[in-house]
PAKENU-477737 format. One record per residue (C-alpha): residue number from 1; x, y, z. Coordinates in nm, 3 decimals. Example, Ala and Ser with C-alpha at 12.3 -4.5 7.8 and 13.67 -1.06 7.14 Angstrom:
BEGIN
{pt 1 {1.230 -0.450 0.780}},
{pt 2 {1.367 -0.106 0.714}},
END
This chain:
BEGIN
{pt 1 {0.135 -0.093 -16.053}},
{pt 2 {-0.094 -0.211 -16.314}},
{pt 3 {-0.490 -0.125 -16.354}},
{pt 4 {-0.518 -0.518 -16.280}},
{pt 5 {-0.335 -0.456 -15.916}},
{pt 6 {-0.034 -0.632 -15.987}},
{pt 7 {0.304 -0.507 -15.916}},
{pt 8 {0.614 -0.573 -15.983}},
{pt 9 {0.911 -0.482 -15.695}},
{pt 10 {0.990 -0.809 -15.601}},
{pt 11 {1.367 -0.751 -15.591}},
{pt 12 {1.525 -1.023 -15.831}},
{pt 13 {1.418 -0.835 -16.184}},
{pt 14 {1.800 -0.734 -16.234}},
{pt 15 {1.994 -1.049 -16.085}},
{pt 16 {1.896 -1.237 -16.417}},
{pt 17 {2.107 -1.023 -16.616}},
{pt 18 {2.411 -1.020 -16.363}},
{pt 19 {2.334 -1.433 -16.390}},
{pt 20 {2.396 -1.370 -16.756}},
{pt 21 {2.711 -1.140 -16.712}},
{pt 22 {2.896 -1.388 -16.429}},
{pt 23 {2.848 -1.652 -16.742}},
{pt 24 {2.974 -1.461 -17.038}},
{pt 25 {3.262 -1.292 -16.820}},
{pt 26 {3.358 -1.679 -16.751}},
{pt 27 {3.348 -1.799 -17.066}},
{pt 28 {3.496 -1.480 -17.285}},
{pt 29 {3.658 -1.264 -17.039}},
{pt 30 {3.871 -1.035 -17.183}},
{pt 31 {3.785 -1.144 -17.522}},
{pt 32 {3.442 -0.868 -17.539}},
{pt 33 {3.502 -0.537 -17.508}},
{pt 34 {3.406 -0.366 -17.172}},
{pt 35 {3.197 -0.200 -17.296}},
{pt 36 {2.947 -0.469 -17.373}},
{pt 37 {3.047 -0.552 -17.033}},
{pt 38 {2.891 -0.231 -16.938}},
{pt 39 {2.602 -0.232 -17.131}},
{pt 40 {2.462 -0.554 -16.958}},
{pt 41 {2.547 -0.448 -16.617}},
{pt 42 {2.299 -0.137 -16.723}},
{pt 43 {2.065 -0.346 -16.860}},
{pt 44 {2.057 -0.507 -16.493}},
{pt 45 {2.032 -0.181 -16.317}},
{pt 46 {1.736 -0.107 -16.525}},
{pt 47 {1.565 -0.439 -16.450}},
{pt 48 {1.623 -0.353 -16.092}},
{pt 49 {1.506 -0.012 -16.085}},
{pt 50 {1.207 -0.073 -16.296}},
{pt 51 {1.141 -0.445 -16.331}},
{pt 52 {0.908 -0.590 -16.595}},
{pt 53 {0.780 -0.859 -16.483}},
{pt 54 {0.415 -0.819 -16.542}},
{pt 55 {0.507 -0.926 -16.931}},
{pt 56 {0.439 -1.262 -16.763}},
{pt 57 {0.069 -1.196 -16.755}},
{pt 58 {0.044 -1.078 -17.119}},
{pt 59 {0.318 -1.398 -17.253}},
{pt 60 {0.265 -1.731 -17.003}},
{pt 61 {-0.089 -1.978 -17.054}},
{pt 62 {-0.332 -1.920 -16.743}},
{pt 63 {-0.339 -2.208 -16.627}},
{pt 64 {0.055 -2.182 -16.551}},
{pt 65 {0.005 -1.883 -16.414}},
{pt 66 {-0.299 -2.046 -16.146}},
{pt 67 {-0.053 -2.277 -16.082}},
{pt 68 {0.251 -2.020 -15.926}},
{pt 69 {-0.024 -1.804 -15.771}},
{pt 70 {0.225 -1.650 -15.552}},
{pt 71 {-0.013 -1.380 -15.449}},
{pt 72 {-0.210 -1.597 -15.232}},
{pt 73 {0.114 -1.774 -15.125}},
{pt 74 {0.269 -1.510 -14.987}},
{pt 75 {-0.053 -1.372 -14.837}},
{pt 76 {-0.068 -1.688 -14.638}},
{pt 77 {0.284 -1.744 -14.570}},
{pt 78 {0.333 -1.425 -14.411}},
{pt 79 {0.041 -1.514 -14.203}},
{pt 80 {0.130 -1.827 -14.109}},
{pt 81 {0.511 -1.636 -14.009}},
{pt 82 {0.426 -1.353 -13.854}},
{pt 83 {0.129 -1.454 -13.686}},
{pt 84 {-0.282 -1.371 -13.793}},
{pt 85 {-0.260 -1.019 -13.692}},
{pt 86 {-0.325 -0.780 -13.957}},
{pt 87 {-0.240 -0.376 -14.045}},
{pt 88 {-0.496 -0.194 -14.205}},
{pt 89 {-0.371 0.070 -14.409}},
{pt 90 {-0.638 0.319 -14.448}},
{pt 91 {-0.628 0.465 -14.894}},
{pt 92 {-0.722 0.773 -15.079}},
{pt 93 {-1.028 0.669 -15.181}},
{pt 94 {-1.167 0.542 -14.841}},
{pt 95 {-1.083 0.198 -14.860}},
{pt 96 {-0.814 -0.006 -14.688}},
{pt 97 {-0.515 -0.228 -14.762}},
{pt 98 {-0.479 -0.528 -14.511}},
{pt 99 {-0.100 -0.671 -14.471}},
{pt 100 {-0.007 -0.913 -14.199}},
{pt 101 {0.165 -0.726 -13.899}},
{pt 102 {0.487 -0.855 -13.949}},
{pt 103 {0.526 -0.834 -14.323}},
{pt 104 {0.407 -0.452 -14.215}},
{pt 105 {0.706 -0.464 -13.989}},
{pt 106 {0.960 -0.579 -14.191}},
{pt 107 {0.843 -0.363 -14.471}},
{pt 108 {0.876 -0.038 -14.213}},
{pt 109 {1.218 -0.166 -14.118}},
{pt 110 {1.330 -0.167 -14.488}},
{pt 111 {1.196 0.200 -14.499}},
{pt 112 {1.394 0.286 -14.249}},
{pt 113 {1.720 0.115 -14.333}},
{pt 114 {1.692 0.274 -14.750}},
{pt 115 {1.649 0.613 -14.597}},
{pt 116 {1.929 0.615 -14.363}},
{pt 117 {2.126 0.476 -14.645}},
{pt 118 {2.029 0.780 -14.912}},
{pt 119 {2.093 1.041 -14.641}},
{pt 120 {2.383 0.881 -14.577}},
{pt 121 {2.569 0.812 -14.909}},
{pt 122 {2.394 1.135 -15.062}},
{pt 123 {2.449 1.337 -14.829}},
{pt 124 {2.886 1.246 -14.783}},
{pt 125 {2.843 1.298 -15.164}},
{pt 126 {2.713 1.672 -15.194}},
{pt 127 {2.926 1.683 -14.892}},
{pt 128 {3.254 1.644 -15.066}},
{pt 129 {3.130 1.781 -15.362}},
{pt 130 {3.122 2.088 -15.209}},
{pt 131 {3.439 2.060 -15.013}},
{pt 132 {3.667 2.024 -15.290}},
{pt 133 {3.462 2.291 -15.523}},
{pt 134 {3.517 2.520 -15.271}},
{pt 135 {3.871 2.482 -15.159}},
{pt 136 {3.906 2.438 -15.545}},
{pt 137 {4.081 2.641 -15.896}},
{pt 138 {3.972 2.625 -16.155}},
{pt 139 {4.206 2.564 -16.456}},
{pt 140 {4.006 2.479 -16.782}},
{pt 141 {3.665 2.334 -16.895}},
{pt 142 {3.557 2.162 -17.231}},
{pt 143 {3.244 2.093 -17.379}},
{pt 144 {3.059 1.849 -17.286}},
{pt 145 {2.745 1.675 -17.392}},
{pt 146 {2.409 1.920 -17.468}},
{pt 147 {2.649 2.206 -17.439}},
{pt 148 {2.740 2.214 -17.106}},
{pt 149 {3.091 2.282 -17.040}},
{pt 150 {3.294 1.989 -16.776}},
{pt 151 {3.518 2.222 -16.516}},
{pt 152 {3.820 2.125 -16.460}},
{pt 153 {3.942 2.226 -16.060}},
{pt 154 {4.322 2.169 -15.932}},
{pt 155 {4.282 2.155 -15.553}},
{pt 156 {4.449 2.032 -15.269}},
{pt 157 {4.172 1.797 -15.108}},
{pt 158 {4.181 1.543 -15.399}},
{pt 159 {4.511 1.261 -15.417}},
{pt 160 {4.433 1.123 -15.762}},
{pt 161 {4.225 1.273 -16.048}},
{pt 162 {3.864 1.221 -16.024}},
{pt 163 {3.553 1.308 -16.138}},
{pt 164 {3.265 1.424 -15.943}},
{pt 165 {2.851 1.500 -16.002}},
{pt 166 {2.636 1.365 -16.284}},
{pt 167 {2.408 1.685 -16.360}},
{pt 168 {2.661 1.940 -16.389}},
{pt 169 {2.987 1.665 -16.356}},
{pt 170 {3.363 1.809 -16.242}},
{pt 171 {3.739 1.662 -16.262}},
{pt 172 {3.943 1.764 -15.979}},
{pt 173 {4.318 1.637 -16.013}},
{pt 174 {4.547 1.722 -15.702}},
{pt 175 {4.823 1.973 -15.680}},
{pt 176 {5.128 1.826 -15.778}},
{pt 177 {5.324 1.843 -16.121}},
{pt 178 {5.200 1.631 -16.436}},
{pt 179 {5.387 1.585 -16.740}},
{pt 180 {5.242 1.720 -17.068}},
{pt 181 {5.114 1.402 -17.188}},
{pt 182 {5.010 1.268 -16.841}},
{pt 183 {4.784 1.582 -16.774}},
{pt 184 {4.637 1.475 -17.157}},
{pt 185 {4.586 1.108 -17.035}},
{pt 186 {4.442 1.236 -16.687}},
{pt 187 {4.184 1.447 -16.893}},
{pt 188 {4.096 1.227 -17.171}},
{pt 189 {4.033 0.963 -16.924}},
{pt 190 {3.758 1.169 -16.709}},
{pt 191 {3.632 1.323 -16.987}},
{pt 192 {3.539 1.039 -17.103}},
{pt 193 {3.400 0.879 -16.777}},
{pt 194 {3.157 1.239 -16.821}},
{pt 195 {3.061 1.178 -17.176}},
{pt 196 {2.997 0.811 -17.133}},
{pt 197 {2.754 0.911 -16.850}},
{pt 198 {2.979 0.651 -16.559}},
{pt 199 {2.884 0.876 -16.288}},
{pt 200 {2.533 0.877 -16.330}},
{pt 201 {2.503 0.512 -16.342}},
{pt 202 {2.731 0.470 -16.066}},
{pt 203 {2.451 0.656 -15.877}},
{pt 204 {2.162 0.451 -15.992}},
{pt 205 {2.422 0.162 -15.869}},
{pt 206 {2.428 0.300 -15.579}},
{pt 207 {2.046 0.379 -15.545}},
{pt 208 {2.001 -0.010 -15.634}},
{pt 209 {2.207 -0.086 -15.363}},
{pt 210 {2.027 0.125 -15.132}},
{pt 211 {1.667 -0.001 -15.253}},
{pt 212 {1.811 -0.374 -15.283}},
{pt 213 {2.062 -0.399 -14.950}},
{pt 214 {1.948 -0.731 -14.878}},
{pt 215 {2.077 -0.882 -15.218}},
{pt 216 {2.429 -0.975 -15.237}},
{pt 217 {2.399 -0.961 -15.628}},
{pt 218 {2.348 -0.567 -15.625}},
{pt 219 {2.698 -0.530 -15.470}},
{pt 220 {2.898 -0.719 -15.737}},
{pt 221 {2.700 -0.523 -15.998}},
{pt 222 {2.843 -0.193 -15.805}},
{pt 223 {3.160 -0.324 -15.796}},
{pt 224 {3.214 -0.454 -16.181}},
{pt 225 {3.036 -0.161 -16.293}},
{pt 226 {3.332 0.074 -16.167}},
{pt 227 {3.552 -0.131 -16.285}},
{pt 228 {3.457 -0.184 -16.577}},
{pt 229 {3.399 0.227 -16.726}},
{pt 230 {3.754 0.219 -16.639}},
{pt 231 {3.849 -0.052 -16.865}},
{pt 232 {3.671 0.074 -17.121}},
{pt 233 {3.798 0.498 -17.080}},
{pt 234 {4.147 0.325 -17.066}},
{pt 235 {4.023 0.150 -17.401}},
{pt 236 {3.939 0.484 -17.548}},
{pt 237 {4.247 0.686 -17.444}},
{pt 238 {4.480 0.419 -17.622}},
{pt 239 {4.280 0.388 -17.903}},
{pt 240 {4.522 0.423 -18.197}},
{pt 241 {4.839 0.389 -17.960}},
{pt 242 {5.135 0.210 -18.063}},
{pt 243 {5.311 -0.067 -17.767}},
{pt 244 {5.542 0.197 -17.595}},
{pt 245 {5.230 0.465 -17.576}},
{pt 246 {5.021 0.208 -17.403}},
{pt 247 {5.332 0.055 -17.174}},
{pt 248 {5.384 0.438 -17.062}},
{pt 249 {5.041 0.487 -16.999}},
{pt 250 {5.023 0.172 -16.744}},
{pt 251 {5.325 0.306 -16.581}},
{pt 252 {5.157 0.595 -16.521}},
{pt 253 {4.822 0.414 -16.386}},
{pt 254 {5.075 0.163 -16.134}},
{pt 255 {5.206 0.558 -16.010}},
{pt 256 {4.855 0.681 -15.973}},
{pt 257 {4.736 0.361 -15.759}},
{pt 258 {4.902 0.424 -15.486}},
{pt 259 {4.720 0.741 -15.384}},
{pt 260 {4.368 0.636 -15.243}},
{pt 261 {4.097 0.893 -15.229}},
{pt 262 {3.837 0.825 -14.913}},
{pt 263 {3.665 0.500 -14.911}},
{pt 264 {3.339 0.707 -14.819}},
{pt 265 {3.398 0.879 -15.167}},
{pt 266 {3.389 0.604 -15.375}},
{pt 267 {2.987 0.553 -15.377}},
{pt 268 {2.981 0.795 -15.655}},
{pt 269 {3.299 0.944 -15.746}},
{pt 270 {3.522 0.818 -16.020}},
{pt 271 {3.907 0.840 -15.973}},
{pt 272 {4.147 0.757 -16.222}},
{pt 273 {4.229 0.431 -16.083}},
{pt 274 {3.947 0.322 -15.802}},
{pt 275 {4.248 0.295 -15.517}},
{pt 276 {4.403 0.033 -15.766}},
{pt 277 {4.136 -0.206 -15.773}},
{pt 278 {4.192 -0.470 -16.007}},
{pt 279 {4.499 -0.274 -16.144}},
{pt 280 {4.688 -0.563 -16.288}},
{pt 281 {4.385 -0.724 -16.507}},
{pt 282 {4.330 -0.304 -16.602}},
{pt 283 {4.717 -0.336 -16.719}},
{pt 284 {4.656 -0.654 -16.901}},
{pt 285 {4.401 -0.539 -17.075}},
{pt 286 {4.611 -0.214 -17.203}},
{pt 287 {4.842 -0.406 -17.335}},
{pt 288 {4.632 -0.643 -17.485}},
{pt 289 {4.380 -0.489 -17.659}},
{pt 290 {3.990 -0.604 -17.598}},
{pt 291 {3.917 -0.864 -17.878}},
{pt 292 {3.590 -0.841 -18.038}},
{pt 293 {3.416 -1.146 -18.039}},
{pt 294 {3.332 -1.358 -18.379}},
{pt 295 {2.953 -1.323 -18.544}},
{pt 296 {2.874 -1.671 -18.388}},
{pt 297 {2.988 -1.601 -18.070}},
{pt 298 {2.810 -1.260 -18.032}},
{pt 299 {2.502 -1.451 -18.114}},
{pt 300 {2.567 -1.695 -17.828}},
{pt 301 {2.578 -1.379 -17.608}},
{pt 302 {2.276 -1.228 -17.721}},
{pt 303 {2.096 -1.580 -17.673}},
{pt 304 {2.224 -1.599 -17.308}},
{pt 305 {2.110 -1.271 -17.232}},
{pt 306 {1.733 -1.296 -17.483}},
{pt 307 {1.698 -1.606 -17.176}},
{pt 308 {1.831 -1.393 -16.902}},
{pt 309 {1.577 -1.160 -16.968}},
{pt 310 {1.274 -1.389 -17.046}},
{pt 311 {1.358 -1.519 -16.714}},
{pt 312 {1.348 -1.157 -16.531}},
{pt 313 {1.035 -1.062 -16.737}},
{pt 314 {0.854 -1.338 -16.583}},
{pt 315 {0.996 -1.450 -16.254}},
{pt 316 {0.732 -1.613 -16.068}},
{pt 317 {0.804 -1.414 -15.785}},
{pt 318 {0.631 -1.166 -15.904}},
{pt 319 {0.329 -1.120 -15.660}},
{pt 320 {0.021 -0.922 -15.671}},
{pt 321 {-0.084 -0.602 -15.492}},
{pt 322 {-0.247 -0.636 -15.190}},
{pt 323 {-0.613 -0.568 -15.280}},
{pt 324 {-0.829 -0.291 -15.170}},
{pt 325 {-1.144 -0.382 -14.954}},
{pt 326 {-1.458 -0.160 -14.789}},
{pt 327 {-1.396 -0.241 -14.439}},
{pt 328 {-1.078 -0.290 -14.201}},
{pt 329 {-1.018 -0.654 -14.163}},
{pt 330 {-0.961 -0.853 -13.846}},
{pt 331 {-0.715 -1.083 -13.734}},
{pt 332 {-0.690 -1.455 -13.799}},
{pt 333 {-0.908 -1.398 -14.180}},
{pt 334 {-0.808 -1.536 -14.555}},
{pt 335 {-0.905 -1.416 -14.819}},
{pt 336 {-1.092 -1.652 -15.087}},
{pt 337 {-0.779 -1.663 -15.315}},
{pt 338 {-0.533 -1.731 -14.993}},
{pt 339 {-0.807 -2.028 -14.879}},
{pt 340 {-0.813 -2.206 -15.238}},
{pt 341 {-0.480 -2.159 -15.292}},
{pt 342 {-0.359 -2.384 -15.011}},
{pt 343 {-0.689 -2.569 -14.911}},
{pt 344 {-0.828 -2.604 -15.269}},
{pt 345 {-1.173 -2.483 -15.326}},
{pt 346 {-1.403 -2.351 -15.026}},
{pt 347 {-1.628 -2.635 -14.980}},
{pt 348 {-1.746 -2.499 -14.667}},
{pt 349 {-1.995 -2.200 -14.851}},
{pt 350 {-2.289 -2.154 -14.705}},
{pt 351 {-2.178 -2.257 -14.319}},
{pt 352 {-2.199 -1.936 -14.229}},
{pt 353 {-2.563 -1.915 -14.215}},
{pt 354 {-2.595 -2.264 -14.019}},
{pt 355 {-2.853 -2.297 -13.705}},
{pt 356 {-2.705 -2.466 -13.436}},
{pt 357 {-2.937 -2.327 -13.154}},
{pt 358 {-3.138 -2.674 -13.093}},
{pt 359 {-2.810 -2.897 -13.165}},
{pt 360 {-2.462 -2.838 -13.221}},
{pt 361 {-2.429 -3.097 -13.456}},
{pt 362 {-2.651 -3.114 -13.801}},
{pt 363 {-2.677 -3.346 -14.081}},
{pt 364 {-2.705 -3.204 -14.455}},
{pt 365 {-2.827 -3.449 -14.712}},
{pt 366 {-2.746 -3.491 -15.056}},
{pt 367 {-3.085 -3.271 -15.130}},
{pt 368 {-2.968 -3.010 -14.919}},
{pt 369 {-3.212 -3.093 -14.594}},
{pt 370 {-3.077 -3.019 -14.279}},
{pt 371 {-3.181 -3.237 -13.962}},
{pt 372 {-3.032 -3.139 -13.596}},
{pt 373 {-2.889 -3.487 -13.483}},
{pt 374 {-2.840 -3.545 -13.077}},
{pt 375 {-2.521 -3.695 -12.909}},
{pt 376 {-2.702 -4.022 -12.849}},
{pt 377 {-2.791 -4.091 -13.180}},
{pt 378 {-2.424 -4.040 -13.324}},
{pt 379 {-2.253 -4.355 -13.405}},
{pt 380 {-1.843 -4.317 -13.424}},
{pt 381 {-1.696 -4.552 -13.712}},
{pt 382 {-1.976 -4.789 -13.693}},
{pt 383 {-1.901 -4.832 -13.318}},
{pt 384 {-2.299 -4.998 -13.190}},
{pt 385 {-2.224 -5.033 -12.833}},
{pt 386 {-2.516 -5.003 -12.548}},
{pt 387 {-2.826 -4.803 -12.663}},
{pt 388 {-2.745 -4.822 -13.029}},
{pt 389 {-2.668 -5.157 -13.054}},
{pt 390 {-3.023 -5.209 -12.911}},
{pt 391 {-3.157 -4.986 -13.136}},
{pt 392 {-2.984 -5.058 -13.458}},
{pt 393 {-3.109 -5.436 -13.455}},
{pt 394 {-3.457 -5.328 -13.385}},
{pt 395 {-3.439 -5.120 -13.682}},
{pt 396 {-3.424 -5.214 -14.050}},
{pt 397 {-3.223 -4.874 -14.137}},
{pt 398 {-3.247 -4.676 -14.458}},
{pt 399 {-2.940 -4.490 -14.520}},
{pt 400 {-2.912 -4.167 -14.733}},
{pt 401 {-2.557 -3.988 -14.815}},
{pt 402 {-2.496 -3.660 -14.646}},
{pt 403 {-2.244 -3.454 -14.456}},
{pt 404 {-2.222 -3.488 -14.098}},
{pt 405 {-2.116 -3.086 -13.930}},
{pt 406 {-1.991 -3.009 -13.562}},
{pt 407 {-2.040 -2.683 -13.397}},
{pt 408 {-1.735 -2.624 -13.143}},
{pt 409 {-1.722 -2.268 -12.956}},
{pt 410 {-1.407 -2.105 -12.913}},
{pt 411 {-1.334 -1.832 -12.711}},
{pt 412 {-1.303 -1.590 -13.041}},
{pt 413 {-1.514 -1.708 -13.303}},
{pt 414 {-1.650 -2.081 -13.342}},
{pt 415 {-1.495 -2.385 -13.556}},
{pt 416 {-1.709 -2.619 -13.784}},
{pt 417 {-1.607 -2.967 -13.855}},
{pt 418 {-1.723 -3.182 -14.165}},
{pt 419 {-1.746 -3.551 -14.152}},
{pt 420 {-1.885 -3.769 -14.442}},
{pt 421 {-2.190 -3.972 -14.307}},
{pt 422 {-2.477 -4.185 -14.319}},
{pt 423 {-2.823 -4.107 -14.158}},
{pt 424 {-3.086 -4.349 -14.113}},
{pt 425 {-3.429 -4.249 -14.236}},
{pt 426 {-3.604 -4.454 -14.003}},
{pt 427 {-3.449 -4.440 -13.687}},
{pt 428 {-3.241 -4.114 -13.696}},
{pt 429 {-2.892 -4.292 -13.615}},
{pt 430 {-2.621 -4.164 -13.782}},
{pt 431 {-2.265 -4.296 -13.877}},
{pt 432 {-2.010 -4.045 -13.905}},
{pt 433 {-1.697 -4.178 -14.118}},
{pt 434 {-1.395 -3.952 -14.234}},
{pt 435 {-1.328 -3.590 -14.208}},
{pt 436 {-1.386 -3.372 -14.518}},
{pt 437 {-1.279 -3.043 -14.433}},
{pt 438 {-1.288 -2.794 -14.076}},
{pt 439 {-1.357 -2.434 -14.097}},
{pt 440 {-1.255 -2.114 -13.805}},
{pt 441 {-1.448 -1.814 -13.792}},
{pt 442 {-1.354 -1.552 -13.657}},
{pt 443 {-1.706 -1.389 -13.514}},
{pt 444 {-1.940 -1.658 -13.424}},
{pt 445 {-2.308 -1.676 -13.609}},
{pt 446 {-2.478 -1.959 -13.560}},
{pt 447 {-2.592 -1.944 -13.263}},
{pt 448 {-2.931 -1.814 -13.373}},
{pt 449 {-3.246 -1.770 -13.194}},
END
């Protein structure tokens, strides 16, 4: 949150990007390398784990940003949705944080439905994690990044080679017999998946999908993110293979793809082959080796995602905190921003402090000078029927400008109405014409004495 209030979670920071990637994957597809493929899909999980939006305030005129005042939408709208009661949430410091009950509600549900989630997907992962460790031997280890070494367990709970954890990552490969150069390609493959860091992104993935459940985007970024680290591992084990190497290799893959490891599993470990998703574009792309794209053409990428970006930076759904205030609010209030934003400016300042003990309806000149006006001296549309007709023609009337307000009680609060009239100096009649704007309050005042 910034010193200003603002904030930034409004859920669409990293579907920008993904926007970006669904266009360059259509237009280049297996002509960039996955691993550009990869680095944009982290780029979005960045954007939707921490979101910059607020750029907009420091890059976009004012005015513009007046204009999409989506604070004071949103305020409103919820109100207007879920009804005029309000939450007060009491803060550190004393104060309180007023949300409409149902955006309160929905926000609680959310809560609920991201926690279940974590415990959930977390807690099958340590889960297995500790399963197969257990029940595990271990057969070899090699350095890995910072100097910590990558175990390497043979165990009977795993059906395909896989690798497991992000702090302190593991490959598990299942007990049955490996050629020499299979084990190799087994091995290089996860090793790789733990030096290029897949698992740990595969759990911010996840954690985006968690956070984000409602977005349909954050599951095709899940999805193409596992599939492509293993486009790109299967990139780096073949690197500097000749045609048979690489047909041997996909052989080997087709073999592995028909041993699935738990669906539950998959939310953050990495097998070999992903239960042989996508297994025939992962061949292809063996066998024909990722292109790198032209100088012109990798500009064209970098411009689609420079705009991608721009456009996640500053979304104008971007809304701002809801602001601190001394006391608890009650139900069926705007704030000043929410009340200009969809009724333009509060014209109605200073009926608050109205008399309408001798007359519920008062006249307020140009100059400011109020006069209590009585029923039978109000003339509707220039209707002059009876009494007023009588006393119109024996009066030569003086008109002055004014504004013509209506006390109404209510059985919480009161409601004002202001007409644009005319009021006779002379004889007191006065012509009300069209309505300029009607007020609610919630706790009646002007009933003074």
């Amino acid at each position: 949150m910034k010193k200003d209030g603002t904030t930034t979670c409004d859920g669409y920071g990293g579907t920008f990007p993904i926007l970006g990637y669904l266009l360059i994957k259509k237009i280049f597809k297996k002509h960039m390398t996955a691993q550009k493929y990869i680095w944009i899909l982290r780029l979005s999980i960045i954007l939707y784990l921490c979101p910059f939006q607020e750029f907009k305030y420091l890059i976009l005129p004012e005015k513009l940003l007046e204009r999409f005042n989506f604070a004071d939408f949103w305020g409103i709208a919820g109100k207007k949705i879920s009804g005029f009661e309000v939450v007060n949430i009491p803060s550190l410091f004393g104060d309180y944080y007023v949300t409409p009950r149902g955006i309160f509600l929905v926000t609680v549900i959310w809560f609920i439905i991201c926690t279940i989630l974590v415990i959930y997907y977390y807690g099958t992962y340590f889960f297995i994690k500790r399963q197969i460790r257990k029940n595990g031997i271990k057969t070899d280890f090699f350095s890995g990044k910072r100097g910590k070494d990558i175990e390497v367990f043979q165990t009977a709970k795993v059906k395909t080679p896989c690798t497991v954890g992000w702090l302190h990552p593991n490959i598990f490969i299942p007990k049955r017999d490996y050629t020499v150069k299979e084990k190799e390609w087994l091995l290089r493959h996860e090793i790789t998946h733990v030096r290029h860091g897949d698992t740990f992104w595969k759990a911010l993935a996840l954690l985006v999908c968690i956070f984000h459940w409602y977005n349909p985007f954050v599951y095709y970024l899940f999805q193409q993110y596992s599939v492509m680290c293993e486009y790109y591992c299967d990139a780096v084990c073949m690197q500097n293979s000749n045609k048979e190497e690489k047909k041997n290799y996909a052989i080997f893959l087709v073999k592995s793809a028909t041993l699935t490891i738990p669906r539950r599993g998959l939310a953050i470990v990495q097998g070999l082959t992903n239960n042989g998703e996508k297994i025939q574009e992962r061949v292809d792309r063996i066998l024909d080796e990722d292109k790198k794209p032209a100088g012109k053409i990798q500009l064209f990428i970098a411009g689609i995602l420079t705009v991608m970006c721009l456009c996640s930076f500053m979304t104008i759904f971007v809304y701002s905190a809801t602001q601190e205030q001394d006391v608890p609010a009650q139900d069926n209030t705007f704030t000043e921003g929410e009340w200009d934003y969809f009724y333009g400016e509060d014209v109605s300042m200073g009926d608050a402090s109205l008399d309408f003990s001798k007359s519920t309806i008062l006249f307020e000149s140009k100059q400011g000078e109020i006069t209590p006006v009585f029923q039978s001296n109000l003339m509707n549309n220039g209707s002059d029927k009876g009494q007023k007709k009588a006393q119109q023609k024996r009066c030569n009337h003086v008109m002055e400008e004014g504004t013509l307000k209506i006390h109404k009680s209510k059985k919480k609060g009161c409601h004002i109405e202001a007409y644009e009239a005319q009021r006779c100096k002379k004889c007191g009649i006065v012509k009300k014409n069209q309505l300029s704007y009607d007020t609610d309050y919630v706790v009646c005042s002007h009933a003074k004495k």
